[in-house]
Short mmCIF file of the C-alpha atoms (twelve columns), coordinates in Angstrom:
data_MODEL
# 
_entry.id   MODEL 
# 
loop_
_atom_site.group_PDB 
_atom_site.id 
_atom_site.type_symbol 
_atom_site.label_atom_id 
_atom_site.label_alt_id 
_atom_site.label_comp_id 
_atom_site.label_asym_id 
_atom_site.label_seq_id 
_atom_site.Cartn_x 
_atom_site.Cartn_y 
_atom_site.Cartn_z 
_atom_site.pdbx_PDB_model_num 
ATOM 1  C CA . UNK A 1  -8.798  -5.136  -15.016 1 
ATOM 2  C CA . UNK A 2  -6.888  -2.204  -13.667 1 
ATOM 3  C CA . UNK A 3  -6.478  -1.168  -10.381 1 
ATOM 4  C CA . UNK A 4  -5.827  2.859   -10.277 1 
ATOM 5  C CA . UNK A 5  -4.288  4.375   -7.192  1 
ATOM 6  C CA . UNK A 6  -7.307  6.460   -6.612  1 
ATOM 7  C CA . UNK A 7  -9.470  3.471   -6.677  1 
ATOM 8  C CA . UNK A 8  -7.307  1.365   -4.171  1 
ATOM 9  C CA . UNK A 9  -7.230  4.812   -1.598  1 
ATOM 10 C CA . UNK A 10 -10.681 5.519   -1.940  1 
ATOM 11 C CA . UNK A 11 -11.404 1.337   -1.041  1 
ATOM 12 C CA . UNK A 12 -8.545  0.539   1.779   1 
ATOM 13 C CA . UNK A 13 -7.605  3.928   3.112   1 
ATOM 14 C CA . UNK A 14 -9.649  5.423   5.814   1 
ATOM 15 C CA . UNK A 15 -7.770  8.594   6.486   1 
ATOM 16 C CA . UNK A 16 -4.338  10.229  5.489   1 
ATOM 17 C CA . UNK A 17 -1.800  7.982   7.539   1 
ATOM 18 C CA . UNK A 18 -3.229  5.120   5.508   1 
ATOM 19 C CA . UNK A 19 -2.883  7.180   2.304   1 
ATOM 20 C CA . UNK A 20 0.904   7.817   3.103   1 
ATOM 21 C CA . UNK A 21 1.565   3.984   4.360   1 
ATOM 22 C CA . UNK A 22 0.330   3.181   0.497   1 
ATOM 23 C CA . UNK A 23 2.041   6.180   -0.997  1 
ATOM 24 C CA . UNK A 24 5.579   5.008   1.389   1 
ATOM 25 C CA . UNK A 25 4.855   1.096   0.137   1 
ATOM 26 C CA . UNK A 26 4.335   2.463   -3.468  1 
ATOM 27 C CA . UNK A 27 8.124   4.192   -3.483  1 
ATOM 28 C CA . UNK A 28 9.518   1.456   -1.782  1 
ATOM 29 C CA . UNK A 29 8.865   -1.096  -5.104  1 
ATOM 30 C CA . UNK A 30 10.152  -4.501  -4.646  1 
ATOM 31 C CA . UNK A 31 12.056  -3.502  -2.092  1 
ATOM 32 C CA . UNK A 32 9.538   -2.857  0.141   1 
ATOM 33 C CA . UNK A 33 10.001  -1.363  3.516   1 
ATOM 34 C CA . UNK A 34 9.757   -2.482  7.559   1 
ATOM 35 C CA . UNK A 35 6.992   -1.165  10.052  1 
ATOM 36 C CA . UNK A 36 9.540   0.677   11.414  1 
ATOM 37 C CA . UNK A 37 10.662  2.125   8.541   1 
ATOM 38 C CA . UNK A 38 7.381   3.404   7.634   1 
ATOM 39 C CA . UNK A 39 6.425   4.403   11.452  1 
ATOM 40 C CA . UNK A 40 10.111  6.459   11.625  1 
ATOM 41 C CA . UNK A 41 8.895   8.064   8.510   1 
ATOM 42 C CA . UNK A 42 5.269   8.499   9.405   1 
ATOM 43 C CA . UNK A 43 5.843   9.617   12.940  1 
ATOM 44 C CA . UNK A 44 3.371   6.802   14.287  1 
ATOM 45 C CA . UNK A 45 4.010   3.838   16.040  1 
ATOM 46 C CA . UNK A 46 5.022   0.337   14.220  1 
ATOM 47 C CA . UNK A 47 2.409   -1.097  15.858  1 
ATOM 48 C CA . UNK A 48 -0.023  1.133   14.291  1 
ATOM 49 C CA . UNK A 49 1.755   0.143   11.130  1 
ATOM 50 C CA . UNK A 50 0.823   -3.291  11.115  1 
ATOM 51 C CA . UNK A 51 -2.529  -2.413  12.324  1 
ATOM 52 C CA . UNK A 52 -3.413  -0.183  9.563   1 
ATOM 53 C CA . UNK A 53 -2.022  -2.549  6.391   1 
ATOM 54 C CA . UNK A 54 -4.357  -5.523  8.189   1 
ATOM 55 C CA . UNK A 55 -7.159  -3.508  7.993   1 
ATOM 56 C CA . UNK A 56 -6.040  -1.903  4.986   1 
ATOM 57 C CA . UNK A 57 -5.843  -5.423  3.389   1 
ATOM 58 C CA . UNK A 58 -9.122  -6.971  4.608   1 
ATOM 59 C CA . UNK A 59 -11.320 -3.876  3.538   1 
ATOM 60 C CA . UNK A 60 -9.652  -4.500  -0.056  1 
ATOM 61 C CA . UNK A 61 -10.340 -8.436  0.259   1 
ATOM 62 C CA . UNK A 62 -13.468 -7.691  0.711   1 
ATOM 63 C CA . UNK A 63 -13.725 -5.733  -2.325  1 
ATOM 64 C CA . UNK A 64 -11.761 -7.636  -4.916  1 
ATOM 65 C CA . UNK A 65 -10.899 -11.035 -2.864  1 
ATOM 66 C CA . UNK A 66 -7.014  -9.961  -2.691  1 
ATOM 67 C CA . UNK A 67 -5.250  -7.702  -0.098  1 
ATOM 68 C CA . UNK A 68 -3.012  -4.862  -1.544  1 
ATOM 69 C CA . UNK A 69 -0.161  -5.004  0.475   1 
ATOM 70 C CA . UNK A 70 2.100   -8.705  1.672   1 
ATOM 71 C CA . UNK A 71 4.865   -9.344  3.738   1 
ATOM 72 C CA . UNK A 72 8.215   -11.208 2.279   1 
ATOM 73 C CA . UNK A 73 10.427  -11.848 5.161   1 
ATOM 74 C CA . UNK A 74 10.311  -8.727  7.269   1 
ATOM 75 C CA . UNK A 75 9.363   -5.881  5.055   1 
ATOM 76 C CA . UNK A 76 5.786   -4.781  3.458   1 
ATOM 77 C CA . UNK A 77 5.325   -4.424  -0.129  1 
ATOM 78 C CA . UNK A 78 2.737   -3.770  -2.411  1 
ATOM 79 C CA . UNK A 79 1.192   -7.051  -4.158  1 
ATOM 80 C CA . UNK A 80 3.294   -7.448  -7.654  1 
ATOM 81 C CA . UNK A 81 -0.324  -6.121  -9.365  1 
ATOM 82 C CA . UNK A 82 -0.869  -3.117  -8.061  1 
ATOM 83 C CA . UNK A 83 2.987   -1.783  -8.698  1 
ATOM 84 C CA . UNK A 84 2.235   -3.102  -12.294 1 
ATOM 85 C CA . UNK A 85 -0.459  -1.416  -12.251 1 
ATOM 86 C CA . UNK A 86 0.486   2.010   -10.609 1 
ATOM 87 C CA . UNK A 87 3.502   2.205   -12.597 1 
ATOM 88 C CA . UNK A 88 1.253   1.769   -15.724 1 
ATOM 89 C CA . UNK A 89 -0.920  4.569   -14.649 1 
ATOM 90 C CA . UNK A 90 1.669   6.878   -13.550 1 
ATOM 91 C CA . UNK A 91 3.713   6.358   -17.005 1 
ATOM 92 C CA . UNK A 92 0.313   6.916   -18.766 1 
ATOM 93 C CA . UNK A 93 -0.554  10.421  -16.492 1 
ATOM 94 C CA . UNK A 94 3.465   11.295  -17.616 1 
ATOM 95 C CA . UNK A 95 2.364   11.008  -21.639 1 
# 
C-alpha cells in the first residue's frame, strides 16, 4: 500500500517543527541532509533534531512496523518508500 504525505504527518508529526523536519528530509531526496543542516534551517537545535526523527520514527513503527526516516553515514533521509511514494503522489496531484 501507499503511504501519502498527509497520512505519514498526521501519524509521526506532533507539531509544525516535525512537519518541516519531514517536509526538509522530503527535498533533500537521496541526498539527505545533517542535523545541522536541518537545525540551521529550522532555527532549532541539532539536538532537537535527532530527538524529534527518534520519536518521529518510533510513533510510525508503531503504526506500520517501519520508521520513516534512516541515517546513511551522517545525514537523515527519508526511507527509499516513502520518497517513492511521495514522489508518486505529488506527480499524481501535478496531473
Amino acid at each position: 500500500f501507499m503511504l501519502g504525505e498527509d497520512y505519514v504527518s498526521m501519524v509521526c508529526c506532533q507539531d509544525e517543527f516535525d512537519v518541516a523536519i519531514l517536509v526538509a528530509l522530503r527535498e533533500a531526496g537521496v541526498t539527505g541532509r545533517q542535523s545541522g543542516e536541518l537545525a540551521v534551517q529550522l532555527d532549532i537545535d541539532h539536538r532537537d533534531v535527532s530527538r524529534r526523527i527518534h520519536r518521529m520514527n518510533k510513533r510510525m513503527e508503531q503504526e506500520i512496523g517501519e520508521p520513516v526516516v534512516d541515517k546513511q553515514g551522517h545525514k537523515w533521509r527519508l526511507i527509499a518508500k516513502l520518497r517513492r511514494d511521495f514522489a508518486a503522489e505529488k506527480g499524481v496531484e501535478e496531473s
